[in-house]
C-alpha positions as CSV (number, residue, x, y, z in Angstrom):
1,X,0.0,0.0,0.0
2,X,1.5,3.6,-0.9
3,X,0.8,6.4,1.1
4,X,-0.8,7.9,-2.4
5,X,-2.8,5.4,-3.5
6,X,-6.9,7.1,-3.0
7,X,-9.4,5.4,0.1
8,X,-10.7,3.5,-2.5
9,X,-8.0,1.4,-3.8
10,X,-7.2,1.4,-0.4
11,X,-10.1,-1.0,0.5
12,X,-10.2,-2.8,-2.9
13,X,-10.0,-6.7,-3.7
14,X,-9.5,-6.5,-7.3
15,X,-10.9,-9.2,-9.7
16,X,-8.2,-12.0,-10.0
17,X,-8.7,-13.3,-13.6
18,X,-8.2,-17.1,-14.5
19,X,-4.4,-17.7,-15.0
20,X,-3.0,-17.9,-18.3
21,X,0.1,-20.3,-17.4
22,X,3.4,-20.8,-19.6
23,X,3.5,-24.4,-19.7
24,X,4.2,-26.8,-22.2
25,X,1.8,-29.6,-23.8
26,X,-0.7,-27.5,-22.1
27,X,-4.5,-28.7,-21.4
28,X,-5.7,-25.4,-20.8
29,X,-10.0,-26.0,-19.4
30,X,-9.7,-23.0,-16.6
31,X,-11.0,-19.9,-18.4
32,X,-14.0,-20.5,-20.9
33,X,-12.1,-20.0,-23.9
34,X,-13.5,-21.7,-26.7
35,X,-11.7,-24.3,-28.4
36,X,-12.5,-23.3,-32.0
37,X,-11.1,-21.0,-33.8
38,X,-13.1,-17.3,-34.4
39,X,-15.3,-17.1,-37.6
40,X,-12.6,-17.0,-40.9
41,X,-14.9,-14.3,-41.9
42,X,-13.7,-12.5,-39.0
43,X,-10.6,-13.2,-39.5
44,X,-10.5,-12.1,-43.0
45,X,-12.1,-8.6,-42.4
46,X,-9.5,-8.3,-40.0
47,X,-6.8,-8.6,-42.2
48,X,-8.3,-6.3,-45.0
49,X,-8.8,-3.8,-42.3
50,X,-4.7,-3.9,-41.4
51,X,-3.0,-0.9,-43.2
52,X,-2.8,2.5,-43.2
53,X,-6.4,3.5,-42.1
54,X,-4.9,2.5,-38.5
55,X,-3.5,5.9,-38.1
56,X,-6.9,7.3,-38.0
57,X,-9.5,6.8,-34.7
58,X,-12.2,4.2,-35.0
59,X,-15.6,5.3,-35.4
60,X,-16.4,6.4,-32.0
61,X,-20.1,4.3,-32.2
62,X,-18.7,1.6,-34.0
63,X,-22.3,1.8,-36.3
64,X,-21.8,-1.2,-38.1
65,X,-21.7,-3.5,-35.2
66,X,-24.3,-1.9,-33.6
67,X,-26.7,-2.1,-36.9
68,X,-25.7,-5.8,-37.1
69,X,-26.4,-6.7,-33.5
70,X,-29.9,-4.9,-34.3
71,X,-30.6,-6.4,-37.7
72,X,-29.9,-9.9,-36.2
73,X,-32.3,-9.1,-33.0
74,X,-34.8,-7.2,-35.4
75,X,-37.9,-9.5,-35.2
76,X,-37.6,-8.5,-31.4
77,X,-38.0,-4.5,-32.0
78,X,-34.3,-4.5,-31.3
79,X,-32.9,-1.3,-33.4
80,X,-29.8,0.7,-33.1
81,X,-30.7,3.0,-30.4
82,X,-31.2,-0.3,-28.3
83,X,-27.8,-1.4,-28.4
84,X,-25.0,-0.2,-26.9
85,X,-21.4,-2.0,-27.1
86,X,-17.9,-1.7,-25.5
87,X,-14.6,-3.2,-25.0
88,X,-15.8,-6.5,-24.0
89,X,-18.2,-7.3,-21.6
90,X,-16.4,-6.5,-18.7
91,X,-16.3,-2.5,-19.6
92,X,-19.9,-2.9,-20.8
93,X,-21.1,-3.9,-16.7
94,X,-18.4,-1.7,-15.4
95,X,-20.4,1.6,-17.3
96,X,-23.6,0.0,-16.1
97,X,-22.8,-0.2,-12.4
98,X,-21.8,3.3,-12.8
99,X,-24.6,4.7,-14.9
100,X,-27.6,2.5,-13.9
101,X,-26.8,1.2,-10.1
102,X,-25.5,4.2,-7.4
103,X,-28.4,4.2,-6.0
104,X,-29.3,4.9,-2.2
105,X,-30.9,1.2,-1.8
106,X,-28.6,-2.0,-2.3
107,X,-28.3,-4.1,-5.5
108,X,-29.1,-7.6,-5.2
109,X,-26.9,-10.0,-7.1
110,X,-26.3,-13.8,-5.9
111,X,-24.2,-15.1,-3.5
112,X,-22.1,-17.3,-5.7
113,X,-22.1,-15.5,-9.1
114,X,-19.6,-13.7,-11.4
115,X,-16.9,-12.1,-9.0
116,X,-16.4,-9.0,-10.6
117,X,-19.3,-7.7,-8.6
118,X,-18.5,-6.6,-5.4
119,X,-15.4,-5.3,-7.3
120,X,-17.8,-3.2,-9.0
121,X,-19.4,-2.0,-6.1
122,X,-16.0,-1.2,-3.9
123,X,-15.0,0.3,-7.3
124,X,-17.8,2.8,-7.5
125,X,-19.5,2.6,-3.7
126,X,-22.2,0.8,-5.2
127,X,-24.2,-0.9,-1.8
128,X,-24.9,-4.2,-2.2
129,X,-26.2,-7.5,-0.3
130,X,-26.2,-11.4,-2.2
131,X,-28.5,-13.2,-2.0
132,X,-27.8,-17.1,-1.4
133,X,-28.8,-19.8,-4.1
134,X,-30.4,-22.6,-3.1
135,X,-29.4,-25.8,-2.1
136,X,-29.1,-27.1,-5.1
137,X,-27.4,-23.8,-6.6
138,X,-30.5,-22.5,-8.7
139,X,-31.6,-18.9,-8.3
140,X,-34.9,-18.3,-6.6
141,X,-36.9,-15.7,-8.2
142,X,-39.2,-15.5,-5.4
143,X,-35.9,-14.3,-3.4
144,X,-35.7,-10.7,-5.3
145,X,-38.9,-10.0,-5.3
146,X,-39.9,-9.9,-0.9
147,X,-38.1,-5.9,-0.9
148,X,-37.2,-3.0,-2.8
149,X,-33.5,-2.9,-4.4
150,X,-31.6,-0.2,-6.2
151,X,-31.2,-3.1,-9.1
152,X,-29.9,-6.6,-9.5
153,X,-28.1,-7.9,-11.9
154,X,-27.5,-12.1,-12.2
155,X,-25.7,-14.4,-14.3
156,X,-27.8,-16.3,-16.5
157,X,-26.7,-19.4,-17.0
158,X,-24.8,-18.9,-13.8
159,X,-21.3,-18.2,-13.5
160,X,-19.5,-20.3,-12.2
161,X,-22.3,-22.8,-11.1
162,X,-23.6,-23.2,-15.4
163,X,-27.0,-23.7,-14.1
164,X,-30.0,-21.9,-15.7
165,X,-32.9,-19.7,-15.0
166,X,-35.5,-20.3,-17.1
167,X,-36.8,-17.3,-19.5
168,X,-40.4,-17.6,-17.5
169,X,-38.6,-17.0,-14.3
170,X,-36.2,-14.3,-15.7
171,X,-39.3,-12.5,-16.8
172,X,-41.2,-13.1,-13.8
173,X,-38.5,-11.0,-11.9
174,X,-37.5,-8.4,-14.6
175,X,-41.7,-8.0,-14.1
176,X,-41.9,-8.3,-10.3
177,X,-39.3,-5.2,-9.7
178,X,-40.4,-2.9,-12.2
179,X,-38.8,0.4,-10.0
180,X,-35.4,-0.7,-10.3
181,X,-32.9,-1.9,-13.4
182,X,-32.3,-5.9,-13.9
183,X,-29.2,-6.8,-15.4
184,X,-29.1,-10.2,-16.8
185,X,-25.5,-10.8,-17.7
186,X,-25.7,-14.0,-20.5
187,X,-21.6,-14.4,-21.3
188,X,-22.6,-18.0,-21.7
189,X,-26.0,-17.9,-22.9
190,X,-25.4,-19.4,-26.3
191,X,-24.5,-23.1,-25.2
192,X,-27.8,-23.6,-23.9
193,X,-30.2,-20.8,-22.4
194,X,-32.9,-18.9,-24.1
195,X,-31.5,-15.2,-24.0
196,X,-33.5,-12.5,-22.4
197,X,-33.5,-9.8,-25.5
198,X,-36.8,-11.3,-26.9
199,X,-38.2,-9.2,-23.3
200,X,-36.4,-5.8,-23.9
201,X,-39.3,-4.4,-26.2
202,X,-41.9,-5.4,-23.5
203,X,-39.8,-4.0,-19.9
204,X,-37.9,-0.6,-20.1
205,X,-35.9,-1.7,-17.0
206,X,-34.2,-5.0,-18.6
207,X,-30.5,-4.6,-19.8
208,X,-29.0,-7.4,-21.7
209,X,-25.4,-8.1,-21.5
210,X,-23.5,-10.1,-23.6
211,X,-19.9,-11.2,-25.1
212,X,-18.2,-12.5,-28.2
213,X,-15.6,-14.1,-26.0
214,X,-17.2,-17.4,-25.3
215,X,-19.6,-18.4,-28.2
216,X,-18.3,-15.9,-31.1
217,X,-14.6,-17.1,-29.7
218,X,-13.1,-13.4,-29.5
219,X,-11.5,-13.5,-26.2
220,X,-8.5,-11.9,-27.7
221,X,-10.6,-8.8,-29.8
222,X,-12.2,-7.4,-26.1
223,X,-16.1,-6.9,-27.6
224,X,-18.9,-6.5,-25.4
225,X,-22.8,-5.1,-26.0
226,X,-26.0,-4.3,-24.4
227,X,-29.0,-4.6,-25.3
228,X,-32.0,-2.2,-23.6
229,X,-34.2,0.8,-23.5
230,X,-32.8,3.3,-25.2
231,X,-33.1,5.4,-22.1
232,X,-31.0,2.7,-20.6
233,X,-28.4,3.1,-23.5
234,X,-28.3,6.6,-23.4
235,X,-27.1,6.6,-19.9
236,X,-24.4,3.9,-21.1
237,X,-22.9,6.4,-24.0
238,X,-22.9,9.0,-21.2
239,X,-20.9,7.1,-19.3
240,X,-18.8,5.8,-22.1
241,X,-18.0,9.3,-23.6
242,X,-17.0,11.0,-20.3
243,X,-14.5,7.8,-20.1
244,X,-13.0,6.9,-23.7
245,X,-15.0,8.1,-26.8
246,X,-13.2,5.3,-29.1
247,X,-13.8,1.9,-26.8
248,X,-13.3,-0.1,-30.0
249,X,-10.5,-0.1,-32.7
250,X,-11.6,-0.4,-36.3
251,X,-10.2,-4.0,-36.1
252,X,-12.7,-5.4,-33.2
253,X,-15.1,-3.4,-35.1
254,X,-15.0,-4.9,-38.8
255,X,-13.6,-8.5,-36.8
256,X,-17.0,-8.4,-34.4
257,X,-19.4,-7.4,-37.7
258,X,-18.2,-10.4,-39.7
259,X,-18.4,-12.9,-36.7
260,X,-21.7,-12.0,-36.0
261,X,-22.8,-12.4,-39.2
262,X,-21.9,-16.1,-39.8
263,X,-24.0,-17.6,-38.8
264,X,-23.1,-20.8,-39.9
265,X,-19.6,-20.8,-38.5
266,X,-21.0,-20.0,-35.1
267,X,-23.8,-22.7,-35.1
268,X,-21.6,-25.0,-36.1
269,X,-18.8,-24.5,-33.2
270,X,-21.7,-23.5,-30.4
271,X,-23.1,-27.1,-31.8
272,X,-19.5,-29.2,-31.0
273,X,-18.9,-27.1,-27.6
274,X,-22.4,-28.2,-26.6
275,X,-21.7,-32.0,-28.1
276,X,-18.5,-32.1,-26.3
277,X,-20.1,-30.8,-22.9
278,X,-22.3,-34.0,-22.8
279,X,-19.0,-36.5,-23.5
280,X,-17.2,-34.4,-20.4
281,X,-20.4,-35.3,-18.0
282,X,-20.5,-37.9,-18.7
283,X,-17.2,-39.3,-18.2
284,X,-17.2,-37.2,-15.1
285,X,-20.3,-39.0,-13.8
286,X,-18.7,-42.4,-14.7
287,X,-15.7,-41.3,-12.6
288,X,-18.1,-40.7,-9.2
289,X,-18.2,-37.0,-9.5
290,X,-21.5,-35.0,-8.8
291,X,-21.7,-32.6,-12.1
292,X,-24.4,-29.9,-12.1
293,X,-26.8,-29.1,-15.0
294,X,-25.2,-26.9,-17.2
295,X,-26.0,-24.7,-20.1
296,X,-22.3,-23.1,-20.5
297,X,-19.2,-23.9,-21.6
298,X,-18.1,-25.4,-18.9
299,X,-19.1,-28.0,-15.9
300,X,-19.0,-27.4,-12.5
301,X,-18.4,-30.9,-10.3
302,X,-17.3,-32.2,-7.4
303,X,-16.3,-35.7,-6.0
304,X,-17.9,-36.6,-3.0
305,X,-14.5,-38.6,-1.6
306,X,-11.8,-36.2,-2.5
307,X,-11.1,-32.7,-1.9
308,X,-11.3,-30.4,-4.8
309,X,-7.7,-28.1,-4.5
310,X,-6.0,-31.7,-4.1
311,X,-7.9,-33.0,-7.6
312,X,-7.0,-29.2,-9.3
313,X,-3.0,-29.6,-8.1
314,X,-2.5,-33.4,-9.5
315,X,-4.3,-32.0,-12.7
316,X,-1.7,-29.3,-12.9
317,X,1.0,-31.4,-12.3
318,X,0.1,-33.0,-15.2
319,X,-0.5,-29.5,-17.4
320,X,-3.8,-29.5,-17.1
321,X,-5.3,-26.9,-15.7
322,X,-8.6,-26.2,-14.2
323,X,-10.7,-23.5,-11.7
324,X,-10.8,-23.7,-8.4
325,X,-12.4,-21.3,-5.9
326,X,-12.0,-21.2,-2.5
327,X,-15.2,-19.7,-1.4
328,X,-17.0,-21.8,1.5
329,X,-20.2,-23.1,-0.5
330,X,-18.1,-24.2,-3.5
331,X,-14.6,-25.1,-1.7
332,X,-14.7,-28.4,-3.4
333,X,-15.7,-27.9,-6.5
334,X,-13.9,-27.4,-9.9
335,X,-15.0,-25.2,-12.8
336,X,-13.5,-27.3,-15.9
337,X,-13.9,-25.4,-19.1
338,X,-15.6,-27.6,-22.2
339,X,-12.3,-28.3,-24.3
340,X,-12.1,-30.5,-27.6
341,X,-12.9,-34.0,-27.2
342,X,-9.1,-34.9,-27.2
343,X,-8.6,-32.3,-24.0
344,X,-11.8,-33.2,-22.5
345,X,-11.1,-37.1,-22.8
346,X,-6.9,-36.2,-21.5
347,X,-8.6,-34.6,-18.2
348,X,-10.6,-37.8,-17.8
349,X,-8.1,-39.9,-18.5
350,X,-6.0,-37.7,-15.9
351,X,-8.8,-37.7,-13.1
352,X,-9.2,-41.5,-13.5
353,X,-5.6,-42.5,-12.7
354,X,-5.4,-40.1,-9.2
355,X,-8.8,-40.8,-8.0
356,X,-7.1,-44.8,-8.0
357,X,-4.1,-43.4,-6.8
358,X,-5.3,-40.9,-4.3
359,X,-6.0,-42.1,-0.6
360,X,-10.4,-40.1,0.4
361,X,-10.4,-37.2,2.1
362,X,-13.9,-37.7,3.3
């Protein structure tokens, strides 16, 4: 601590991202990356892009992306003015804690749910209280809607549980707390979840968040967007130009337009993640592992006779590496991202050799 940093770094507990180790014949299933490569289309806009229009600042609305996110969400009432975008999803919630949440009652979020929150709210002295999941780690509508809240804002699926609230339920509370915003942050939507956009037309306070990290698999280009009332965007774009007027480059730009148009490129990778997701549980289950229902790209599990950092250090020490967290609820579970079928069967192959080798631990 320096004797210059502000009170509010001060009390900070920064995000710590998933680790991006240096290792050799690497099995890398601990940060959502997906295993297929980003649409060629993408790729090749990119590379026409490169030259000597980089001198020269992006356009500070990046229009076409935001006229292809609204042509693809059209039959919804989705248009331009609905959509707001950023440098990856990350910046996009960061703008919305700031523009949509300081307010004097607490946010609601859950208990176990995307850590960046209560980085948010130290960040921005944002008030908050979690709510806890249920025994079974589902969100309980019913749970948001007993008081008043300055907003809430959920994972949806669930990160890092994977399970789902259904599109009835998310509706019921977007409609149950109509005084307040409801964030519904759907990084991992595409593997299995019905998103919430189709509901923006019908509920000025619903925001949409998603990524092109996970299903678009543009971890690397940083793109993020929301979709909402446009007097939900327009506080967005207030934030955003008192921050950084040019959030996107011309290549994440043209390289985010292309992807979301193919279509066919990103059915057909969402459709192996989600083929390879059922191979990994059930090779898990096979193994004696408890897996819950996902509908990411990735599974969250447990074994009920061995602890969870001991089964996340012997995968490491054979390069392949997986989440663990540490919180109390989840202390022995592992978050294991949904690989290629040759990663996903290595890991299995891994986890059955220790769990002979390993003596319980309960």
């Amino acid at each position: 601590m320096s004797k210059f940093w502000s009170p509010i770094v001060s009390r900070l507990t920064p995000y710590t991202p998933g680790e991006q180790p240096k290792l050799s014949k690497l099995v890398k299933l601990n940060t959502n990356e997906n295993p297929y490569g980003p649409s060629p289309l993408a790729l090749e806009a990119m590379r026409a892009e490169l030259g000597d229009n980089l001198r020269l600042y992006p356009n500070p609305d990046a229009e076409p992306l935001k006229l292809a996110l609204a042509e693809q969400n059209a039959a919804h009432g989705i248009t331009p003015a609905h959509v707001f975008v950023g440098n990856g999803s990350d910046e996009v919630l960061a703008h919305a804690f700031q523009a949509l949440l300081q307010h004097e009652q607490a946010i609601l979020f859950p208990d176990i749910s995307y850590s960046f929150y209560p980085t948010y709210c130290g960040l921005y002295q944002v008030a908050y209280r979690t709510v806890p999941l249920a025994a079974d780690f589902t969100l309980r509508v019913d749970d948001y809607l007993d008081s008043a809240a300055g907003g809430i804002i959920f994972p949806n699926p669930n990160a890092p549980t994977g399970c789902l609230l259904p599109l009835a339920e998310v509706e019921r509370l977007v409609a149950g707390q109509p005084d307040c915003v409801v964030i519904v942050d759907e990084a991992y939507v595409d593997f299995g979840g019905d998103s919430a956009i189709p509901l923006v037309a019908r509920y000025p306070n619903l925001l949409v968040v998603q990524t092109l990290s996970k299903s678009r698999s543009l971890a690397g280009l940083r793109v993020g967007f929301a979709i909402g009332h446009p007097d939900l965007i327009t506080a967005l774009e207030r934030v955003k130009n008192s921050f950084n007027s040019y959030p996107l480059d011309r290549m994440a730009i043209v390289g985010a337009t292309a992807a979301i148009k193919d279509q066919a490129h990103f059915d057909r990778t969402r459709q192996a993640v989600m083929a390879s997701r059922e191979h990994l549980v059930g090779g898990l289950a096979a193994l004696g592992f408890e897996v819950l229902p996902s509908a990411a790209n990735f599974v969250f599990a447990r074994h009920p006779r061995h602890d969870g950092a001991k089964l996340a250090a012997r995968l490491r020490a054979d390069g392949i590496i997986v989440r663990h967290f540490g919180s109390a609820r989840i202390a022995q579970f592992l978050r294991i991202t949904v690989g290629t079928d040759d990663a996903c069967q290595a890991l299995l192959d891994a986890l059955q050799t220790h769990l002979k080798d390993m003596p319980a631990d309960f």
